[in-house]
N, C-alpha and C positions, 0 to 999 in steps of 0.2 A: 482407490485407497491402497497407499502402498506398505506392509507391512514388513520393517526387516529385521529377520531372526538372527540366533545366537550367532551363524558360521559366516553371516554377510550375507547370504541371499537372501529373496524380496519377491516376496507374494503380492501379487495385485486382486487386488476383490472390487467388483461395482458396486457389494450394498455394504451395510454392517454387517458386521459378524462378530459371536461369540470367542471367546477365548478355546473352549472347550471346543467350538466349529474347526475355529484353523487348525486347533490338534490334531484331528481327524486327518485333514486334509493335509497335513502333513505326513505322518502317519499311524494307523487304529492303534498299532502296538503302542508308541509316546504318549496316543488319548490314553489308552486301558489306565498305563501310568502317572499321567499327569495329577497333579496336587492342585496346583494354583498358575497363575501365570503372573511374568512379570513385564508392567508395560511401564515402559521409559522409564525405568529404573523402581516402578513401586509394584509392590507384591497384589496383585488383585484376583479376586475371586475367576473360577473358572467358568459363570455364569455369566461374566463381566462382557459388557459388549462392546465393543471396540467402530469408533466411525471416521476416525481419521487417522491420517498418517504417524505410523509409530514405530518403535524397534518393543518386540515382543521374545518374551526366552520362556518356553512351557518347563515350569518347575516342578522335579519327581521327588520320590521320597530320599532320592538319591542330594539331593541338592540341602544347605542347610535351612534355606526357608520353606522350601517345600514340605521337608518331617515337619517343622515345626507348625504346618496347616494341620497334618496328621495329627499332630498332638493336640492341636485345638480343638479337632472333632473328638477325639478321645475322651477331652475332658466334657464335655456334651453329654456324650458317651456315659459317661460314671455318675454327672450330674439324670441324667435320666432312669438309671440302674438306681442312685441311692432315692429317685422321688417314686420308682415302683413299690421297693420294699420296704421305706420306709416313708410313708407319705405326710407324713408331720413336718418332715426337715423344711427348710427354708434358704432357698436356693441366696447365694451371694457373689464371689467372681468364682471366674475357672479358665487360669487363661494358659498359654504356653511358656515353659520356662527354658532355660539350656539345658536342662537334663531330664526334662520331660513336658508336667504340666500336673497341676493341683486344681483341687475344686473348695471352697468354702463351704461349709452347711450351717444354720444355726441345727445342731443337733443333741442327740446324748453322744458321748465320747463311742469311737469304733471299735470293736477289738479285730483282733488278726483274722477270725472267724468269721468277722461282721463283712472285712474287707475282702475274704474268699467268697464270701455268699454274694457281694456286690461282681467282681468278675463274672462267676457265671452268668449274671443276669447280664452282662454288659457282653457275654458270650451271645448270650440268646438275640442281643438287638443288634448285633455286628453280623449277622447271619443273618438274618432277616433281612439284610440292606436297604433298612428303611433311608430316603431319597430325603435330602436336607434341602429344604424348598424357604428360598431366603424371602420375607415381605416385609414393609413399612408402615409406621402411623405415625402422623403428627405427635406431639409432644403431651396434650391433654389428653389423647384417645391411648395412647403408649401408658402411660398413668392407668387413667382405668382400668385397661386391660391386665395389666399387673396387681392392682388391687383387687380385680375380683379374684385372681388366681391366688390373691393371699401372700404374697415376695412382698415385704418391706421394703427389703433390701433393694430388690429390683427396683421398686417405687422412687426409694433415695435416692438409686446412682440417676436415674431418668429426671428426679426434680433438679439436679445440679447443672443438666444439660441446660442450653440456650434456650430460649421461650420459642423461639422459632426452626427448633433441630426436627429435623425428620429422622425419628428413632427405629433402625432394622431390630428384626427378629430372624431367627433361624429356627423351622421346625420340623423334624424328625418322628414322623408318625404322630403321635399324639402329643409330644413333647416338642414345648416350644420356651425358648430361652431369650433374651435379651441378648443382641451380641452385633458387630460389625465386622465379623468375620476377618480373612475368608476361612472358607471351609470346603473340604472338599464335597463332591457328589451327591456322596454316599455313605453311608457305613460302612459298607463289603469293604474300601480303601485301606481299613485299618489290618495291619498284616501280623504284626506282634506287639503286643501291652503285655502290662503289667501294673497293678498296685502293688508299691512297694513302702509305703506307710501312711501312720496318720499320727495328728498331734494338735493341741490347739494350738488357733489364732486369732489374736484381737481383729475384730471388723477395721478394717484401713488402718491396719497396725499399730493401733493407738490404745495405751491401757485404762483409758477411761470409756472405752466403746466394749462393747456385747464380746466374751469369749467364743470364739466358732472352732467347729469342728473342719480340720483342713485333712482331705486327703489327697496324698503324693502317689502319682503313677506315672509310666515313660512307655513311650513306644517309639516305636521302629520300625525301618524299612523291610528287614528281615528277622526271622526268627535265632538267627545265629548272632546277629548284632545284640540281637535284645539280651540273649544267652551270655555275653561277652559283658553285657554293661551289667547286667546283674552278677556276673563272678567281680565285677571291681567294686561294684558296693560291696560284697562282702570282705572285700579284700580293704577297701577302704575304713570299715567297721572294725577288720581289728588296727588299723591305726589310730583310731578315734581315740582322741585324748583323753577323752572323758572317763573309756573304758579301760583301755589300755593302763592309763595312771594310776586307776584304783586299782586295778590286779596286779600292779607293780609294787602296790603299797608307797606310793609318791604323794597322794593327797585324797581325802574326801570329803565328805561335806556331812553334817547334820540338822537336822531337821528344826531342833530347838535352840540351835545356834543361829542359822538364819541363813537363807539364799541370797547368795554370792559371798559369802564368808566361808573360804576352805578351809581345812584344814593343813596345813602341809606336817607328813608325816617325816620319821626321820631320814627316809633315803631322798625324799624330796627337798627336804632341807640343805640335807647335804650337796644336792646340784647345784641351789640357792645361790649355797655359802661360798661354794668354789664361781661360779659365775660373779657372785660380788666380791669378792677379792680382787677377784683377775680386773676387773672393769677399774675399780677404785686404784687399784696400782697401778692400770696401764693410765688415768686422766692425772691422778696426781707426778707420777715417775716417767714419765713420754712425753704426757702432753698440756704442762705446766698448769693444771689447776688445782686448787684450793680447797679443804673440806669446809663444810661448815653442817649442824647441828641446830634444827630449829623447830618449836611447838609443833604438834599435830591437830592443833586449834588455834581460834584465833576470834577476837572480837567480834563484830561486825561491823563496826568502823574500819578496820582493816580494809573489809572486801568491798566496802562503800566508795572507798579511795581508786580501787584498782578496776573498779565496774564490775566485780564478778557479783557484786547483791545486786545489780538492776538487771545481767545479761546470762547470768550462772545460778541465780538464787537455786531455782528448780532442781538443779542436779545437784544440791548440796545436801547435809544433814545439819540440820542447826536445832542448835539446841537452848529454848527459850522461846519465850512469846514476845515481841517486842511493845507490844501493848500492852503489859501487865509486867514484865521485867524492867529490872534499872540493866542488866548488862545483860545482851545475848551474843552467845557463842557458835559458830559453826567450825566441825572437823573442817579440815583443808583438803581443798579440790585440786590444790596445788601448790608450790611451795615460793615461786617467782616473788610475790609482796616481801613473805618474810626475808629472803634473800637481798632486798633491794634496801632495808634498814640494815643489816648486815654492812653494806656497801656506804649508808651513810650516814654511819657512827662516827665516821672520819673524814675530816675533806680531803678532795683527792686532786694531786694535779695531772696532767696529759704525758705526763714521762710513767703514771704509776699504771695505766692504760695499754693493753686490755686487761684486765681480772677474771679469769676463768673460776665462778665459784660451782663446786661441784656437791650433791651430794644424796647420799640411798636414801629415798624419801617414800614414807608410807603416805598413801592417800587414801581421800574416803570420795564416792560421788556415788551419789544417788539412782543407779539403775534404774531402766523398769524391767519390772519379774519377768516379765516376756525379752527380755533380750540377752538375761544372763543365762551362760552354759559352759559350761565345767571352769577352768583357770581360762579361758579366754576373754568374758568380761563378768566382773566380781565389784565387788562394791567395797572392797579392802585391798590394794593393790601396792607393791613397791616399786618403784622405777629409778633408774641411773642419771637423772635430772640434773640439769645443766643449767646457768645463769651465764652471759658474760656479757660483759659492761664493756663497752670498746667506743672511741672514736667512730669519727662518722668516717675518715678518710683507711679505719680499716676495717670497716665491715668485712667486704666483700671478703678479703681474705681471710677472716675469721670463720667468715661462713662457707667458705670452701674445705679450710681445716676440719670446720664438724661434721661435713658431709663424707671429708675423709677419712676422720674418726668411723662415723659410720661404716663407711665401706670396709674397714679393716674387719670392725668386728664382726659385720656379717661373712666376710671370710673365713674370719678364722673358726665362726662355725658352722661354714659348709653350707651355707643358706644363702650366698651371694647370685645364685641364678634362681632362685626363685622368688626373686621382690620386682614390684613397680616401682616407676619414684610417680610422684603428682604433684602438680601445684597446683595449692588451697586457695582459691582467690574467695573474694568476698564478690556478694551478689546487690550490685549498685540497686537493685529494685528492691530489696530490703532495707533501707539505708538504717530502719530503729535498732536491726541485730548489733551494728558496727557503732566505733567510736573512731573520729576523725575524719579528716575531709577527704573527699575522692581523688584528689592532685596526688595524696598521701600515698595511698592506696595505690592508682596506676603505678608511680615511681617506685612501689617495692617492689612490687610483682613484676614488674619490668628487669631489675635488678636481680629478682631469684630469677627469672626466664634466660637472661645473658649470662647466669651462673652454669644453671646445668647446660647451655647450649656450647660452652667454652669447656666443659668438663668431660664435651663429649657420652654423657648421660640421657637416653632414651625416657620423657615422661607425658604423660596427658597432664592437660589444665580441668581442674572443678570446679566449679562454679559455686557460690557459696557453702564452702567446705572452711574457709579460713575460719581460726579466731577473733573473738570480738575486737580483739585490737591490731590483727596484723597477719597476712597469709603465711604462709608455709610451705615447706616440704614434706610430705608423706611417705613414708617406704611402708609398703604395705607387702601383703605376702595372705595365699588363700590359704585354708585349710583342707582338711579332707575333702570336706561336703563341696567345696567350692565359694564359700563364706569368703568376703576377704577381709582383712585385720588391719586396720594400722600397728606397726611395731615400732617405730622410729619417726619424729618429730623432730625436724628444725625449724624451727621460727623466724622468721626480722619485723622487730617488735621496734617501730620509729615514734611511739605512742605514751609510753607506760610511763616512762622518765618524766613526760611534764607531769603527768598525773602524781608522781611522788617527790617534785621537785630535786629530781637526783640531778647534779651536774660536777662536773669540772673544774679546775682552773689552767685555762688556756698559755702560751708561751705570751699572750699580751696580759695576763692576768685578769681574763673577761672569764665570767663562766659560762659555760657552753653545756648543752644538753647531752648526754652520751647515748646512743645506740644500744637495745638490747638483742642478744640470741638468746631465745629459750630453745633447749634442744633435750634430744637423749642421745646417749651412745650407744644403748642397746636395746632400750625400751623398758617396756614391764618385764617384771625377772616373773611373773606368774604366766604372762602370754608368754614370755619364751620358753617356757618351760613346758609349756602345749607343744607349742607349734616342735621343739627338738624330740619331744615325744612321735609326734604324729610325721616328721623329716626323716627319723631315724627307726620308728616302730619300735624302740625302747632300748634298741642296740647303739646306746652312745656312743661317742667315741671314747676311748679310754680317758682321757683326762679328766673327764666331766661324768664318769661313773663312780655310783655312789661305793659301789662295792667293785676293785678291781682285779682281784685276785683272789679267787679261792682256793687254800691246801688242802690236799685230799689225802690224807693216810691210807694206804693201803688196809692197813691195820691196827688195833690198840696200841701193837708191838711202835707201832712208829710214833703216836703222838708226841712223844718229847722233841722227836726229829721236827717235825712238822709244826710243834710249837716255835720252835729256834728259826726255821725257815720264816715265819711269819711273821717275827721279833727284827727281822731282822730289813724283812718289808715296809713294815712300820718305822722303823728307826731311818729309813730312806725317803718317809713322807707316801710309800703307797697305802692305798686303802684296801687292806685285808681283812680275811677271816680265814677260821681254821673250821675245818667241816670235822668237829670230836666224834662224832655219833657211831653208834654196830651199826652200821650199813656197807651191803657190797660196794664195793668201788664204780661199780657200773652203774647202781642205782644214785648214785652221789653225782657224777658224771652229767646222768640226765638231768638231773634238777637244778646242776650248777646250767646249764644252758638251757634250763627253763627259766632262771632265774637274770639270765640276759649276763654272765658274768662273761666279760674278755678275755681274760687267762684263769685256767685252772696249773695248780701246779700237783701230779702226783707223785708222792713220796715213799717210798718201801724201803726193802732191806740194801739194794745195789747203791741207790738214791744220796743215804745215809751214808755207808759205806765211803764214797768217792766225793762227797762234798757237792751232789748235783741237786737238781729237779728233772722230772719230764712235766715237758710244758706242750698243754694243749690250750690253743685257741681257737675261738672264734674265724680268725681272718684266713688260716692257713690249716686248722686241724691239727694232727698231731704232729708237734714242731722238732719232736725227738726227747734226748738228755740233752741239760746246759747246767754248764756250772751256775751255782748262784746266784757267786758273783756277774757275772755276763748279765746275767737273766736282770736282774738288779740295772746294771746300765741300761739296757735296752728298753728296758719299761718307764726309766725314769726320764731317758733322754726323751721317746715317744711324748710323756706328761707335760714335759717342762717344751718342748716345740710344737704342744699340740696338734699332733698328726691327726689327720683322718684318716685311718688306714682302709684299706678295699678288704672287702669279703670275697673270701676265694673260693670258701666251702662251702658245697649245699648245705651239707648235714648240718651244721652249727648256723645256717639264717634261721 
């Protein structure tokens, strides 16, 4: 048997041999380390025995699948800790994640307390190096075995399996779990953990199944990694949109109002308002489209027409019974229908083609409680929504323009190296999700595929991620946690038109069916207003701060001054304040740059005097005296070319 490793050379053995043997024989120190091993390319346990000829690589915690065996036994680990101390719970998954690894429980909620007292005990069983001794039962015997242990859950995932699966266990002293591994050894493997929270979660993420109690932990190779990745979570936590927002006074939420209905308060507004401007001006004044103005309801004959009642019902809010009502209404999921009557209120010929209609459209969709979390997804949302009605011979470059819409506006703020693109295909083995035939379908997605391959655009294909009527483009972008978001949607939509009878009149005078894009140019202004949050840590860039200057009087003696200075900001379009207050200048200081403000301007006697400011910012600290006027251009030029400027000063990040 010839075995050959990572460097190319080739071990010959007469009989079988373990994974964990050749280690050895390679050598004790790689065994002490080893995690798991990987044969001809798949991750197998270190018990695994090997009888014919193979290429073998022994993976340490040092490699990324190898931690991540660590993190499997970890979670074992926690699940055996929380069934010591708390022997009621009810064991459900726990498996590895990229950032560590979680366990399920049916439990009572944990507190911080609950999760220090589980550590220890997960100290006591990682010292002990109790020996993870992996066995099998048939399918029926795997079943009982878990019901006398009393695991539902265990019981359910085992009845889903095949009637003829031979079901592994993994058990660790006296604890024994449902699992396929691999795992390492032993316990002693585990070198540095951590629980670092807990929260619930629906059983198989579904909000008609049982709330469980999930807790989150990570480990490591080393104790300095582990030291490293916990100073980024916390360094991540204050970017966190959720938190960050509200201590900026950007938006909150209340309880009797309703989850996923924020509030946006008035600085948050004011990012809003400056993001929809700019968006509305640059589609209507650059890039030739159209407003239009339409209900935020709508019958249900509407959505009967477009398929969103047999393919979207669930995510809507409607309101009526249709059983007992003459008319039932739902909020709009979207705005495309209403647009599309817009379009044919009037016939149209092929010289009046394409029609970009654009327009700020508030939507409603029905969340579930378990997936909304701060302005990232909400159940009252606005977005920069796009319709265009085009010939078939120019899609393509229609759809290159929205993508390059896209692209502009993720530049211009600062967020262009951190998105994916993807195409949303539909999943031919669901054929009831979709509406249209599979020729339809290949030929789009074939078409968005020679788009971004010609635009020279980097993206992955999904697999039933499309729309009911038609796949997509996705630019997506993570968040803190790692989460990732759609922000930006382009669509080709070869579908919708016959369903509303939309068409043309051709240069032969036939009518012809037109092509739809549904896109956005920038997205939801509620996600973006997360994710600039959580890109930027609350230090916008100046254009898009709500408060961009603040005057600092020296003294009482100066307010007049100080009032004039800021009249005079205002009257230039920046957005000011004047700090009135008896406070030292130093204490004022601090809390304008607690306050995230870009430029402070201080005013006093010489200030006055000579027609200046001293201007302290952010990007460069204290920037000296400037006239004014000066100060007035540079800030306005900065607004109006939307710089991003670099932060140059510790002291003011």
């Amino acid at each position: 048997m010839k075995i050959t490793l990572k460097d190319g050379s080739v071990k010959e053995y007469e009989s079988a041999k373990s994974v964990i043997d050749i280690a050895y024989d390679i050598s004790e120190g790689l065994a002490r380390m080893a995690c798991a091993g990987e044969v001809n390319g798949q991750v197998v346990d270190l018990r695994t025995v090997i009888e014919e000829d193979c290429t073998l690589n022994i993976l340490t915690a040092r490699d990324p699948e190898g931690l991540r065996v660590v993190r499997h036994t970890c979670s074992h680990v926690l699940a055996q800790a929380v069934k010591t101390l708390f022997p009621e719970a009810k064991l459900a998954i726990g498996p590895a994640i990229d950032t560590g690894y979680y366990y399920d429980f049916e439990a009572a909620p944990f507190s911080r307390e609950d999760l220090d007292n589980i550590e220890k005990e997960m100290k006591k069983i990682i010292k002990k190096g109790e020996k993870l001794e992996k066995f099998t039962l048939p399918r029926e015997e795997a079943i009982a075995f878990m019901e006398q242990k009393g695991e539902p859950y265990k019981v359910e995932l085992i009845r889903d399996l095949p009637e003829d699966a031979v079901i592994s266990f993994y058990q660790q002293g006296d604890f024994v779990d449902l699992c396929a591994g691999p795992h390492l050894m032993s316990t002693k493997g585990i070198k540095a953990y951590k629980l670092t929270s807990s929260s619930g979660a629906y059983w198989r993420g579904k909000s008609e199944n049982a709330m469980l109690q999930r807790i989150y932990g990570s480990a490591f190779a080393t104790k300095e990694e582990l030291e490293a990745y916990l100073q980024h979570l916390e360094d991540i936590k204050k970017r966190d949109h959720n938190k960050l927002g509200r201590e900026m006074e950007l938006f909150t939420t209340v309880d009797v109002i309703g989850q996923g209905l924020p509030l946006l308060m008035p600085k948050g507004v004011k990012i809003i308002q400056t993001l929809q401007r700019w968006i509305e001006d640059l589609e209507d004044n650059e890039w030739g489209y159209v407003r239009t103005k339409t209900p935020l309801m709508a019958k249900s004959d509407l959505y009967k027409i477009s398929g969103h009642w047999d393919h979207y019902k669930d995510g809507m809010f409607v309101l009526g019974d249709e059983e007992k009502d003459k008319e039932v209404f739902a909020l709009r999921p979207m705005t495309c229908p209403f647009q599309y009557f817009v379009y044919k209120n009037s016939q149209k010929s092929y010289r009046d083609l394409p029609i970009r209609y654009g327009e700020t459209s508030t939507l409603f969709r029905n969340e579930d409680s378990g997936e909304m979390h701060g302005l990232t997804r909400v159940r009252q949302f606005t977005i920069s929504e796009g319709h265009l009605i085009v010939r078939p011979d120019q899609m393509v470059e229609e759809f290159k323009n929205c993508l390059a819409l896209a692209k502009h506006c993720l530049t211009t703020l600062g967020v262009e190296e951190d998105v994916t693109y993807h195409l949303s295909k539909w999943d031919p083995d669901n054929r009831e999700k979709y509406i249209g035939e599979p020729e339809v379908w290949e030929e789009t997605e074939q078409h968005i595929r020679e788009v971004l391959t010609e635009l020279n655009i980097p993206f992955v294909e999904d697999v039933g991620e499309a729309a009911f009527y038609g796949p997509k483009v996705d630019i997506n972008a993570r968040n803190v946690y790692g989460k990732e978001d759609t922000m930006i949607t382009i669509q080709w939509d070869a579908l919708l038109a016959e369903q509303f009878d939309m068409y043309y009149i051709d240069q032969n005078g036939d009518k012809v069916r037109p092509y739809i894009i549904h896109r956005t140019s920038m997205g939801c202004y509620e996600r973006t207003l997360a994710w600039l949050i959580e890109k930027y840590a609350g230090l916008f860039p100046t254009w898009l701060c709500p408060e961009q200057v603040r005057v600092l009087p020296i003294s009482e003696k100066y307010l007049d001054y100080a009032s004039k200075v800021g009249k005079e900001l205002k009257a230039n379009g920046v957005q000011v304040t004047v700090d009135q207050r008896s406070e030292k200048i130093g204490y004022k200081i601090r809390e304008a740059r607690l306050n995230k403000v870009p430029y402070m301007l201080v005013v006093g006697e010489k200030e006055e005097a000579e027609g200046k400011v001293s201007v302290r910012s952010r990007y460069l600290g204290d920037e000296g005296m400037k006239d004014l006027d000066q100060f007035i251009g540079e800030i306005c030029k900065e607004i109006r070319t939307k710089e991003i400027r670099k932060i140059e000063v510790q002291e003011n990040k």
